[in-house]
Backbone as a printed PyTorch tensor [residue, N CA C, xyz], in Angstrom:
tensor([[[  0.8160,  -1.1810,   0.0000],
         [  0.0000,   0.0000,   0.0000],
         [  0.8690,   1.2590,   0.0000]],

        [[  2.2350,   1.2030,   0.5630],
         [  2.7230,   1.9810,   0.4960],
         [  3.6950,   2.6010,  -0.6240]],

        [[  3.8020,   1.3870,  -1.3540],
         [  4.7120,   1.2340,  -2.6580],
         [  3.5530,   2.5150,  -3.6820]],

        [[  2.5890,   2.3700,  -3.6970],
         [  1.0100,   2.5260,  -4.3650],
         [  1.1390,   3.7630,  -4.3360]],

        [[  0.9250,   4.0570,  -2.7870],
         [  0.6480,   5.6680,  -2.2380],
         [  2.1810,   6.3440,  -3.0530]],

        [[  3.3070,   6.3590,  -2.7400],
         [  4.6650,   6.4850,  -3.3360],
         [  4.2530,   6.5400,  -4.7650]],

        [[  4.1940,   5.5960,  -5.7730],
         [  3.9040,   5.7700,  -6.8860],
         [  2.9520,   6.5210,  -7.5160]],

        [[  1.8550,   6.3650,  -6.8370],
         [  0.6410,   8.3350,  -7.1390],
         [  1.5070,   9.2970,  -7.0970]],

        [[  2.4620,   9.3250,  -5.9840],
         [  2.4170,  11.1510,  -5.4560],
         [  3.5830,  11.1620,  -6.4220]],

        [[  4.4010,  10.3250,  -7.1280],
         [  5.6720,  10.7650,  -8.2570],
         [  4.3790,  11.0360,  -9.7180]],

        [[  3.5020,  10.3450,  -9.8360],
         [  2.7730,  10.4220, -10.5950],
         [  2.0480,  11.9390, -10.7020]],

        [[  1.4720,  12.4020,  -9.7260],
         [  0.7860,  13.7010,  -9.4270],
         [  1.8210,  14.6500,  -9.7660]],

        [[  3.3310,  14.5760,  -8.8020],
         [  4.3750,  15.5830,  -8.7300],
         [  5.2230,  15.6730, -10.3540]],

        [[  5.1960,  14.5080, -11.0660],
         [  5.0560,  14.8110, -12.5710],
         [  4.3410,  15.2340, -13.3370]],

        [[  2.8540,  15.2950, -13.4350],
         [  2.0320,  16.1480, -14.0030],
         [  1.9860,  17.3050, -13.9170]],

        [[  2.3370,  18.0870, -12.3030],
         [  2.2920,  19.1130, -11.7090],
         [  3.7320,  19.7810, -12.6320]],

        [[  4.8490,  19.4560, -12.1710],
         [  6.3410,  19.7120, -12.3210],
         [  6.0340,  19.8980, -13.9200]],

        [[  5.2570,  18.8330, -14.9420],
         [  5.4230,  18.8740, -16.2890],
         [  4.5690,  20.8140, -16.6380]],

        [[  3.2780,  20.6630, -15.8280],
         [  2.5750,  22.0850, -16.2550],
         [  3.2090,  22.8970, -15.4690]],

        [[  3.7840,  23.0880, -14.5220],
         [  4.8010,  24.1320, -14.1870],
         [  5.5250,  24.3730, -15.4470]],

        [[  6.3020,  23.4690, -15.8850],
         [  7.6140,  24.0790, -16.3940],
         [  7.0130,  24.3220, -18.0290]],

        [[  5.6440,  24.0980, -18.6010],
         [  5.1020,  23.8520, -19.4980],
         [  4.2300,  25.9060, -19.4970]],

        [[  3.5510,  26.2860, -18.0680],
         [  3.3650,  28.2210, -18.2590],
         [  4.4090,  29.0520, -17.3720]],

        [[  5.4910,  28.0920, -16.8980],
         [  6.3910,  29.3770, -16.0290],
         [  6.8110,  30.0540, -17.8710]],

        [[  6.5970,  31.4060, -17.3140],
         [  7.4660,  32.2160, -18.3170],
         [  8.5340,  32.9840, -17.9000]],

        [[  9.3930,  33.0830, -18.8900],
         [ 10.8820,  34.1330, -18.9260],
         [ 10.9400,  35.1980, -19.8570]],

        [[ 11.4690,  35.9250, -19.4940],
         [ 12.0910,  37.0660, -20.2920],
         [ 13.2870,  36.4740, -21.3990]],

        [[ 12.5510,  37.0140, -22.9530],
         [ 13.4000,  36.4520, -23.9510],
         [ 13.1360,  37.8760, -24.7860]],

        [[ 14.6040,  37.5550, -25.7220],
         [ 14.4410,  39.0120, -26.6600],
         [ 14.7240,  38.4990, -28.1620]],

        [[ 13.2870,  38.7780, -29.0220],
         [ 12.9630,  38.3460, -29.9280],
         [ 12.3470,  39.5640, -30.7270]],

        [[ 12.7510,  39.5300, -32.2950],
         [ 12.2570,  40.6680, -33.4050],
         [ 11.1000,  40.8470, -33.1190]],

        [[ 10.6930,  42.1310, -32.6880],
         [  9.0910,  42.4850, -32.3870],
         [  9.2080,  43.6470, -33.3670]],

        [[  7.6300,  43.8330, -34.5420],
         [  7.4190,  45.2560, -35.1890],
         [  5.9450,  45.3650, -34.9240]],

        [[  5.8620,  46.6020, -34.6080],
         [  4.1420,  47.5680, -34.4820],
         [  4.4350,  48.7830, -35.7850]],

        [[  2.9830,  48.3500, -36.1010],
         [  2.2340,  49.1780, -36.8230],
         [  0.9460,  49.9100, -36.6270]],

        [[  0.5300,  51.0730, -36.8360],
         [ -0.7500,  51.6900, -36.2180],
         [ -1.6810,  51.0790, -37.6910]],

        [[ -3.0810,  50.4380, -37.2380],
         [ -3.5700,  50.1880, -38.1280],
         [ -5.0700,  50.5960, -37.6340]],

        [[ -6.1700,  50.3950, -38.8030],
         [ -7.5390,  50.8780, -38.4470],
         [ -8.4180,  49.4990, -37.6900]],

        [[ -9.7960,  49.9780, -37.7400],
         [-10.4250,  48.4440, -37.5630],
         [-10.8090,  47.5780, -38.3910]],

        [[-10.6350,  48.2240, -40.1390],
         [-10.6110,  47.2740, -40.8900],
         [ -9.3560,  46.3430, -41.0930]],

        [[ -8.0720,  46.9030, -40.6130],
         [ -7.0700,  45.6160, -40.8330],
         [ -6.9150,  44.5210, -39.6710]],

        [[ -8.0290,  44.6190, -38.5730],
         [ -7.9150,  43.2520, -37.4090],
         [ -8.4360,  42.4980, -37.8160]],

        [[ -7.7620,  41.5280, -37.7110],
         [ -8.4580,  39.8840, -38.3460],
         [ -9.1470,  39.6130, -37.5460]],

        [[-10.2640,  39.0290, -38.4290],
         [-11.5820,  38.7150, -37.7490],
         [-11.7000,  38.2380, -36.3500]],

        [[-10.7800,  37.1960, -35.8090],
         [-10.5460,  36.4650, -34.7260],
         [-10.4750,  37.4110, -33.8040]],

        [[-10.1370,  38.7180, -34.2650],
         [ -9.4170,  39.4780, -33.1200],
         [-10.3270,  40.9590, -32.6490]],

        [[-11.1540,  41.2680, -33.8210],
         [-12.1090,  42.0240, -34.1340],
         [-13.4220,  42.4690, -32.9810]],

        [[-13.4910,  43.6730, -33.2770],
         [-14.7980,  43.8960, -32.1360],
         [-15.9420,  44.4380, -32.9940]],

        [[-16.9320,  44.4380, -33.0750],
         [-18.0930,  44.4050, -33.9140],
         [-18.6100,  46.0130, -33.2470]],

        [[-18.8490,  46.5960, -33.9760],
         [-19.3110,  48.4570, -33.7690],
         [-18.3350,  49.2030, -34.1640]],

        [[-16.9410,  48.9180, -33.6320],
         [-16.1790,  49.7860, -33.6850],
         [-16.2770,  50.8990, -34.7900]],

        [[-15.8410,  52.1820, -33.9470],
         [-15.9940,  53.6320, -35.0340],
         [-15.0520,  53.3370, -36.1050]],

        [[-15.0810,  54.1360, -36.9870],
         [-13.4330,  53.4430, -38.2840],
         [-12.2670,  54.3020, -37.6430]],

        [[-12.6510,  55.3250, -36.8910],
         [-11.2120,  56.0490, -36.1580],
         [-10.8050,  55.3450, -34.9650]],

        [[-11.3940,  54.3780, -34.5970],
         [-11.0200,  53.8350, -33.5210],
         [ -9.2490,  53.2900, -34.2550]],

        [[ -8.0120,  53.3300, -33.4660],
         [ -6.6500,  53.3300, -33.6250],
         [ -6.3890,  52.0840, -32.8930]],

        [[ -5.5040,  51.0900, -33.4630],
         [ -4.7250,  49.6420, -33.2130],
         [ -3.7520,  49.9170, -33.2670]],

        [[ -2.7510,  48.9610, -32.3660],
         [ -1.2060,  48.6370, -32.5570],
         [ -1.6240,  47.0830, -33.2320]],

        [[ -0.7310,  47.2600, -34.3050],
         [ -0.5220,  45.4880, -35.0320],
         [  0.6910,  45.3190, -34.4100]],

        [[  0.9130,  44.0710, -33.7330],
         [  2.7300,  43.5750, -33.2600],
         [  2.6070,  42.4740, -34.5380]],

        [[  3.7990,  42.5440, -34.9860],
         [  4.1720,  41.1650, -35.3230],
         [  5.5050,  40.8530, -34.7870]],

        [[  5.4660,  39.2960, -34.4950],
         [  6.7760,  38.7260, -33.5990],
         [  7.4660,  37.5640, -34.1650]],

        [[  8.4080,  37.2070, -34.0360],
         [  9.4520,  35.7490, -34.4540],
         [  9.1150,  35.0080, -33.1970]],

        [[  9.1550,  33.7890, -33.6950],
         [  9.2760,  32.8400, -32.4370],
         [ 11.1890,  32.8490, -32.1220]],

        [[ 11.2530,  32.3260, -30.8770],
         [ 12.6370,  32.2740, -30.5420],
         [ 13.7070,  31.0860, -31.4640]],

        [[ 14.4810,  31.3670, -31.5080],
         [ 15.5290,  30.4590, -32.2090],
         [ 15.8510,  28.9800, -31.7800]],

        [[ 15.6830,  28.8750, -30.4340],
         [ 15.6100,  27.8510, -29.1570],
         [ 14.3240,  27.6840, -29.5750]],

        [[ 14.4870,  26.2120, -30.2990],
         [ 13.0130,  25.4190, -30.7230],
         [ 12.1220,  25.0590, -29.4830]],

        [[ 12.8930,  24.6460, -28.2610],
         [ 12.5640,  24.6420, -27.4020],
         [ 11.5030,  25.5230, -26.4900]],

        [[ 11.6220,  26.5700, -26.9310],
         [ 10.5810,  27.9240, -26.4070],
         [  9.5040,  28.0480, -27.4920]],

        [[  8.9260,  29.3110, -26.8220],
         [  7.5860,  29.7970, -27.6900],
         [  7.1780,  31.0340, -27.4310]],

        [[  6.3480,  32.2860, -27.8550],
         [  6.1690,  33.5570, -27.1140],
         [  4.7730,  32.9270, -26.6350]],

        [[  5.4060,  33.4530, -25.4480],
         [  3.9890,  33.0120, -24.7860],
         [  2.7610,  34.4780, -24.4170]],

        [[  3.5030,  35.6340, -24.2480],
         [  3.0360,  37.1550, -23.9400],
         [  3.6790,  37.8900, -24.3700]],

        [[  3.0650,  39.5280, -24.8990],
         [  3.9420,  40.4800, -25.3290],
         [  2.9480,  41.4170, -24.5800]],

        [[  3.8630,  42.7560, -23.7000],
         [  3.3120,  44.1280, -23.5000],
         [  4.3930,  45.0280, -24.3400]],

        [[  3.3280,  45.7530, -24.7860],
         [  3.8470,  46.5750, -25.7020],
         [  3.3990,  47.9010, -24.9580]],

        [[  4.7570,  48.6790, -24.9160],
         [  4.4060,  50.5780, -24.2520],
         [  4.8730,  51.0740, -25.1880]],

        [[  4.6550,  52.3460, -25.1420],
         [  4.8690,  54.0410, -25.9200],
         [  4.4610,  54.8820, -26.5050]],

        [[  4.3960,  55.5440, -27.8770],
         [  3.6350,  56.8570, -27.8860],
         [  3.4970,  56.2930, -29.7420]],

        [[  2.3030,  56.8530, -29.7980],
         [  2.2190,  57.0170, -30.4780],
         [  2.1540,  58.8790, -31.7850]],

        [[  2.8170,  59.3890, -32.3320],
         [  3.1150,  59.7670, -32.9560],
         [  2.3880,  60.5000, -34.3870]],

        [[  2.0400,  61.4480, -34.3780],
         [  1.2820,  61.7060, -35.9550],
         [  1.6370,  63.3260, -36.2490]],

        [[  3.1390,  63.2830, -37.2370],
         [  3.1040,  64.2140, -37.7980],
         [  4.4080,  64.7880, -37.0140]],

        [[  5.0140,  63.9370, -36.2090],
         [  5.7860,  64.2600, -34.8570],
         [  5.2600,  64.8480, -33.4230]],

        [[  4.1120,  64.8390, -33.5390],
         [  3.2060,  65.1480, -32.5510],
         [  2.6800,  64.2170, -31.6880]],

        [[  3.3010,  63.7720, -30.1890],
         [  2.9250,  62.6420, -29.5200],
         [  1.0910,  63.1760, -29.5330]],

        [[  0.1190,  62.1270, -29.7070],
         [ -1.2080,  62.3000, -29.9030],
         [ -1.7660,  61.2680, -28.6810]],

        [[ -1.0390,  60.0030, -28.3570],
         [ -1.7140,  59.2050, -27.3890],
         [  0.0450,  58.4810, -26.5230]],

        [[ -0.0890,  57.9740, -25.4890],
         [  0.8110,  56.8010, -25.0020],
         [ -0.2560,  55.6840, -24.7250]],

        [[  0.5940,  54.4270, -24.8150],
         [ -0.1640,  53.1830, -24.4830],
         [  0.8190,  52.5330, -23.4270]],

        [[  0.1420,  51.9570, -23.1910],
         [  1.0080,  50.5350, -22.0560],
         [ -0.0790,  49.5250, -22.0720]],

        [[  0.3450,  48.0890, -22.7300],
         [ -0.9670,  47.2490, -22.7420],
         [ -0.2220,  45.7820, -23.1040]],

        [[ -1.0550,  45.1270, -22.6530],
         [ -0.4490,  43.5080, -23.3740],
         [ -1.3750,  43.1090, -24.4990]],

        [[ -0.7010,  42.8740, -25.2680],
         [ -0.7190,  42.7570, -26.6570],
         [ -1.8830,  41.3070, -26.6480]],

        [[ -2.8880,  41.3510, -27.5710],
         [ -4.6280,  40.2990, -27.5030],
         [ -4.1630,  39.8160, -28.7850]],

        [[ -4.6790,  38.1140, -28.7400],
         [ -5.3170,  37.7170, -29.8870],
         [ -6.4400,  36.8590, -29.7070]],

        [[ -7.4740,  37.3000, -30.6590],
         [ -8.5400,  36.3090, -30.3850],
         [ -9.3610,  36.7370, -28.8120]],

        [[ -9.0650,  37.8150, -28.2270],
         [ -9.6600,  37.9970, -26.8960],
         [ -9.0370,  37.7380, -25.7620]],

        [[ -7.8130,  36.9900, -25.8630],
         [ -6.5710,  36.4290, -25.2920],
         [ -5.4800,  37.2020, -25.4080]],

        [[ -4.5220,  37.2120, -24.0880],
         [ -3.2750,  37.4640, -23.7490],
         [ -2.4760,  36.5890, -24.1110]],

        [[ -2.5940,  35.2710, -24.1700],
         [ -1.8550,  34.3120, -24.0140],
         [ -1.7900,  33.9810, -25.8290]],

        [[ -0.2200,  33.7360, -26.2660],
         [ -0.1150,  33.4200, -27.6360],
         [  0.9810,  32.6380, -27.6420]],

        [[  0.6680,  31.7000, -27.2220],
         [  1.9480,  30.6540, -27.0060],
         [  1.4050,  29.4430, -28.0380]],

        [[  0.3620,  29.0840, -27.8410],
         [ -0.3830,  28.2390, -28.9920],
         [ -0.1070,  28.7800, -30.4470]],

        [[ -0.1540,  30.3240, -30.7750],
         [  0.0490,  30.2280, -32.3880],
         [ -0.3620,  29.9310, -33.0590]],

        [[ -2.2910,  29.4080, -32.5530],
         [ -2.7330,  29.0130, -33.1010],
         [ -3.8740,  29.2890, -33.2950]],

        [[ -5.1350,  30.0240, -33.9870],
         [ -5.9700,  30.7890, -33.4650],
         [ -7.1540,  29.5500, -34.5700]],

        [[ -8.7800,  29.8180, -34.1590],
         [ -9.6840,  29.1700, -34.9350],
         [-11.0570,  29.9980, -35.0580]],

        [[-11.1820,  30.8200, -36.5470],
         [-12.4990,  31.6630, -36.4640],
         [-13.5590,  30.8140, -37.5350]],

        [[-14.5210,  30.6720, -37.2860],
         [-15.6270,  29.9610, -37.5930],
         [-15.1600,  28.8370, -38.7830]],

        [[-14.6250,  27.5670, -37.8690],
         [-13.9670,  26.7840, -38.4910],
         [-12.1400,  26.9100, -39.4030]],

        [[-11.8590,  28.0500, -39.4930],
         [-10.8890,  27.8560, -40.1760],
         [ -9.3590,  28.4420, -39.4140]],

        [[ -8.3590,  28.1630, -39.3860],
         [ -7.3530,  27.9570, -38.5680],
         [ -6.0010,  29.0150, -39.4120]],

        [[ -5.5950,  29.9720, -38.4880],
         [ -4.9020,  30.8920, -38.4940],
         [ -3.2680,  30.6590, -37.5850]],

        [[ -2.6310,  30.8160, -38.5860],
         [ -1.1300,  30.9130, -37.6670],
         [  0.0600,  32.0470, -37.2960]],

        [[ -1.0150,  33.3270, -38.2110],
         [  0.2000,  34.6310, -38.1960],
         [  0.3010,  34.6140, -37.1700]],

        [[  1.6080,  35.1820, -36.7250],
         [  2.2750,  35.4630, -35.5050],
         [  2.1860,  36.8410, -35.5430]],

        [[  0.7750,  37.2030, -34.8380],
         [  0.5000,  38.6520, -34.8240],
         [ -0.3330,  39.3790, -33.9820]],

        [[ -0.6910,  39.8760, -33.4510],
         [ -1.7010,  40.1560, -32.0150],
         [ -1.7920,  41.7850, -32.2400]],

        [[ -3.0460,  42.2430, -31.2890],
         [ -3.5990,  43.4700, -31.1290],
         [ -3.4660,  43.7230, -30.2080]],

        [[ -3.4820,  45.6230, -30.3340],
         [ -3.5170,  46.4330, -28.6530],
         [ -4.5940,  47.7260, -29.0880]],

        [[ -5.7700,  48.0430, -28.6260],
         [ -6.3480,  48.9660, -28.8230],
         [ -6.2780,  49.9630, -28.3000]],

        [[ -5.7660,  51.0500, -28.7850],
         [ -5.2670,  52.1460, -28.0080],
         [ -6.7070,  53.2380, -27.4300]],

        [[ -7.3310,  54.0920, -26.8450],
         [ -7.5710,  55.0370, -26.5500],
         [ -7.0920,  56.1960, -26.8640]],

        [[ -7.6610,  56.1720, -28.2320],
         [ -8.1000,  57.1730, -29.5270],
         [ -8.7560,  57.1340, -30.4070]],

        [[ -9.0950,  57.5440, -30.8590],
         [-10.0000,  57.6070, -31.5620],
         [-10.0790,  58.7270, -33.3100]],

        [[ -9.6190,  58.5830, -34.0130],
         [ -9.6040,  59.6040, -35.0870],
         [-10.5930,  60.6950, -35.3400]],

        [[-10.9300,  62.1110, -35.1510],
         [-12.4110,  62.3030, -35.7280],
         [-12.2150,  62.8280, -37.4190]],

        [[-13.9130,  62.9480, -37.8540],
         [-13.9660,  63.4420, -38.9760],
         [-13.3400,  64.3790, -38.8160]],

        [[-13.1070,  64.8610, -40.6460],
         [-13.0020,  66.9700, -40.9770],
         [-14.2540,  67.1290, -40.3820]],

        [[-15.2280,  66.9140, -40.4610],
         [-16.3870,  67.5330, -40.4630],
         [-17.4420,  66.7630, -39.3460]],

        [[-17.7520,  67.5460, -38.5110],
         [-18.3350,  66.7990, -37.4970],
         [-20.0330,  66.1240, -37.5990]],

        [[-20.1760,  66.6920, -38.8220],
         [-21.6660,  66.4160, -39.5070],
         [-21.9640,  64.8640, -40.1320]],

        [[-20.0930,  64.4190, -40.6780],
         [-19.9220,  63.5790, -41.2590],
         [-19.2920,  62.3220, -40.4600]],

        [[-19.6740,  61.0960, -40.5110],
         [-18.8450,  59.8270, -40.0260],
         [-17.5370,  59.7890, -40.8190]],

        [[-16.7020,  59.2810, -40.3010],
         [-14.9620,  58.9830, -40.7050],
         [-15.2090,  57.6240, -41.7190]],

        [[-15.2200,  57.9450, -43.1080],
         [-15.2490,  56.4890, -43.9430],
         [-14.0520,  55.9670, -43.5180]],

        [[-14.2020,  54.9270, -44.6250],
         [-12.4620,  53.5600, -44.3320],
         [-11.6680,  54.5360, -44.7100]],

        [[-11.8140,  55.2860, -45.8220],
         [-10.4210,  55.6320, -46.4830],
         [-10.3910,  56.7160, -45.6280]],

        [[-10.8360,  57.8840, -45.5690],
         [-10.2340,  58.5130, -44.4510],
         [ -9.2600,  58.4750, -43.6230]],

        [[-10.0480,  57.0600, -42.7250],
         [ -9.3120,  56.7340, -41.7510],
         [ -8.3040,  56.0840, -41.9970]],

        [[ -7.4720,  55.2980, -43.4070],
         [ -6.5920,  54.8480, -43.9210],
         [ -5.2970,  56.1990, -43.8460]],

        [[ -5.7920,  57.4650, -44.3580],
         [ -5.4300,  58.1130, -44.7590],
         [ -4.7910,  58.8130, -43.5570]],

        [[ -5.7450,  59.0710, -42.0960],
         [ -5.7600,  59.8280, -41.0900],
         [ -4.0200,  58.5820, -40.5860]],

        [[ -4.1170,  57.9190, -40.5280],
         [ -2.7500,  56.8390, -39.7260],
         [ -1.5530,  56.7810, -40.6640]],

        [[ -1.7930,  56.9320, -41.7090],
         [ -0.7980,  57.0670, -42.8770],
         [  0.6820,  57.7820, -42.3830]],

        [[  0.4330,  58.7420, -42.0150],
         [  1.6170,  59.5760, -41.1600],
         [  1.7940,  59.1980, -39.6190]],

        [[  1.1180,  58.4180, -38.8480],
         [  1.4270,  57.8770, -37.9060],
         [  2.2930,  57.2690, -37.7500]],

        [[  3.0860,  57.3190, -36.7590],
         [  4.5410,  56.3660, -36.1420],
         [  4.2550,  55.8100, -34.5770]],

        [[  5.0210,  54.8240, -34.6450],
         [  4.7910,  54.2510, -33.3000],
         [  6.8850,  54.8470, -32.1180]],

        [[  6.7570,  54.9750, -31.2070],
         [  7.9040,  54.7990, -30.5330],
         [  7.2190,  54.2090, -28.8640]],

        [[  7.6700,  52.7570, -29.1630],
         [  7.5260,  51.9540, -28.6290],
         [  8.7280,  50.6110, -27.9960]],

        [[  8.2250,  49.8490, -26.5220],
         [  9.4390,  48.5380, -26.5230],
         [  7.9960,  47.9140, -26.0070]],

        [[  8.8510,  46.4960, -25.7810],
         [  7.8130,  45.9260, -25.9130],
         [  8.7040,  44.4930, -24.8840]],

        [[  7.9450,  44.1030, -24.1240],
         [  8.3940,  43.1920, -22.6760],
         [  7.7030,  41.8670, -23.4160]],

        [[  8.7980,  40.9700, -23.7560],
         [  8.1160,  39.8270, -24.6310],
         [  8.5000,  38.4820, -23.5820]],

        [[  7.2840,  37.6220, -23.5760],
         [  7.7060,  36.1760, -22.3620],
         [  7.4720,  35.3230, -23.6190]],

        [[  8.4180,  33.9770, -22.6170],
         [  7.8560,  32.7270, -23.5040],
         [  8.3720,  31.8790, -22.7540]],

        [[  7.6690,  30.7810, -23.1100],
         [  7.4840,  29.4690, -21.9270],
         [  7.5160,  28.3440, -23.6270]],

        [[  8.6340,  27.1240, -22.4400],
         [  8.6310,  25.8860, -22.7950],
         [  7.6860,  24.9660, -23.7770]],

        [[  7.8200,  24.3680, -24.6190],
         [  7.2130,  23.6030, -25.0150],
         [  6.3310,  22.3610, -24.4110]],

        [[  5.1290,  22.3920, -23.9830],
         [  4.6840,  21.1400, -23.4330],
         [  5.0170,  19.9180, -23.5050]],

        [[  5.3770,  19.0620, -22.5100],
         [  5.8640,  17.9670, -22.8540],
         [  4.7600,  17.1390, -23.5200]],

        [[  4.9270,  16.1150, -24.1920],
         [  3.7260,  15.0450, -24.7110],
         [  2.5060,  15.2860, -23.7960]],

        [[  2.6910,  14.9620, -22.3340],
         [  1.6560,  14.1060, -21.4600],
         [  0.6380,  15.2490, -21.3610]],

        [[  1.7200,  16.6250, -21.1110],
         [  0.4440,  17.5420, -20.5710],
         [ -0.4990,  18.0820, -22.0230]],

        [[  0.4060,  17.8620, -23.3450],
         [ -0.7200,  18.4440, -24.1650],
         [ -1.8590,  17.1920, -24.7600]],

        [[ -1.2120,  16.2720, -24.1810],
         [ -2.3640,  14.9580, -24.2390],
         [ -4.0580,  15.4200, -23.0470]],

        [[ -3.0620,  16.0740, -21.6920],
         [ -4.2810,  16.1070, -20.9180],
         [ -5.4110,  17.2140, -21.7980]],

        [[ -4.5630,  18.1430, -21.5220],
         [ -5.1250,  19.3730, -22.3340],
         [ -6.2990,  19.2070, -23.5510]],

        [[ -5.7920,  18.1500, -24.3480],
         [ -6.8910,  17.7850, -25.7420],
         [ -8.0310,  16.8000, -24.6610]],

        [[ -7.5080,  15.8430, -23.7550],
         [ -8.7050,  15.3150, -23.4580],
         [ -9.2930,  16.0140, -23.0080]],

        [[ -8.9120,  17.2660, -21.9140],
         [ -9.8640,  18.3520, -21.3170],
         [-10.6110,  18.9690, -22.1100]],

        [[-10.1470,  19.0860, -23.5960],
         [-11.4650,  19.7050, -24.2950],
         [-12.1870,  19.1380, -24.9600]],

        [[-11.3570,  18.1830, -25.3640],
         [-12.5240,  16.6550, -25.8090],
         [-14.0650,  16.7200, -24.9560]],

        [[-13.4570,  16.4570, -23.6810],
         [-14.9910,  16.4460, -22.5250],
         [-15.7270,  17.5120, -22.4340]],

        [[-14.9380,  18.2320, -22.0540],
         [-16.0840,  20.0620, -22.3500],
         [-17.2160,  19.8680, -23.3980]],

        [[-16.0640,  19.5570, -24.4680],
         [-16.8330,  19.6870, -25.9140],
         [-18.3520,  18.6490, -25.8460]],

        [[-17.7730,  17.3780, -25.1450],
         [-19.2260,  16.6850, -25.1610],
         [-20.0310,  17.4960, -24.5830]],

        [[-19.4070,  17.5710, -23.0720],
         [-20.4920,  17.8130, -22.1390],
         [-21.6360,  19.2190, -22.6270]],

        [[-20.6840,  19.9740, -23.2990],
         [-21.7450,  21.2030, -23.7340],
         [-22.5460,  21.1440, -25.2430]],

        [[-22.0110,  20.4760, -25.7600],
         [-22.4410,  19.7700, -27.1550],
         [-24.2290,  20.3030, -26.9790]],

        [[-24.9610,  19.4180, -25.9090],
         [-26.2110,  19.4910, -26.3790],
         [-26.5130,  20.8900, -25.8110]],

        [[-25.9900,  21.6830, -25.2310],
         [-26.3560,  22.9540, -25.0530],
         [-26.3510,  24.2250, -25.8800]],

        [[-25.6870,  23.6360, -27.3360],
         [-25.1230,  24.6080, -28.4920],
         [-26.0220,  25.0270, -29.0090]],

        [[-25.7410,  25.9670, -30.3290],
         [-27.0570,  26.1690, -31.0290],
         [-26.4880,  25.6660, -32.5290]],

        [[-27.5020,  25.7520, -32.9610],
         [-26.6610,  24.8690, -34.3500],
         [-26.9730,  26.0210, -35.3390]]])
């Protein structure tokens, strides 16, 4: 019985030890670029439904690390944004995809179909207005209004380990079951 009890708790303290070392994250320094973009260039996954067309984005795009071994797991991105040489807003924010902080997966899924840019959003607090306050801000406008925009920005990038086999085995069965269990609650 005691051999038993002994063999669980190496069993437990490996599952545990495997998802520890599977979301501890570190500080790694990897090619990060931002771009100010509108709300027509967020991919759908990432998208908020109303938004004004002056509403203002940071696009990051990132490299995974060289050490196959790693992955980005988080990016905060700070600084000013810029139009014309005129600081207009600062940000400080961690960088979303899909509604998520977390981009260590790399792997995103919008109504069935499966996305791998290595790219995430930050919505800043600004907003573009019309010339004319009578008038809404079309797309092009607002294409036009960011055109001269610059970003001066850094950006605090983590990344965590590759899952070993076992834990991304648990992980799929954990959503395997969800998936039943809510199955008949869906809408079709």
């Amino acid at each position: 019985m005691r051999a038993l009890f002994i063999l669980l708790l190496m069993v437990v303290g490996g599952v545990a030890y495997g998802y520890w070392e599977a979301y501890a994250e570190r500080r790694i320094d990897v090619p990060v670029t931002a771009r100010v973009i509108t709300p027509w260039n967020m991919y759908f996954d990432s998208a908020e439904l109303g938004e004004d067309n002056g509403q203002i984005y940071v696009q990051v795009f990132w490299e995974q690390p060289n050490d196959p071994s790693l992955r980005v797991s988080s990016i905060r991105i700070r600084g000013d944004v810029l139009d014309n040489g005129q600081k207009i807003t600062s940000f400080g924010m961690p960088c979303k995809r899909a509604g998520s902080t977390w981009l260590a997966n790399a792997r995103w899924t919008y109504q069935g179909n499966e996305n791998t840019a290595l790219l995430c959003f930050a919505k800043l607090d600004y907003i573009n207005k019309p010339d004319t306050p009578d008038k809404p801000l079309n797309m092009d406008t607002a294409q036009k209004k960011i055109a001269n925009m610059r970003l001066s920005y850094t950006a605090d990038v983590k990344a965590v380990r590759r899952p070993m086999r076992y834990v991304t085995w648990i992980d799929e069965q954990t959503v395997k079951i969800r998936d039943a269990l809510t199955a008949p609650f869906q809408r079709q």
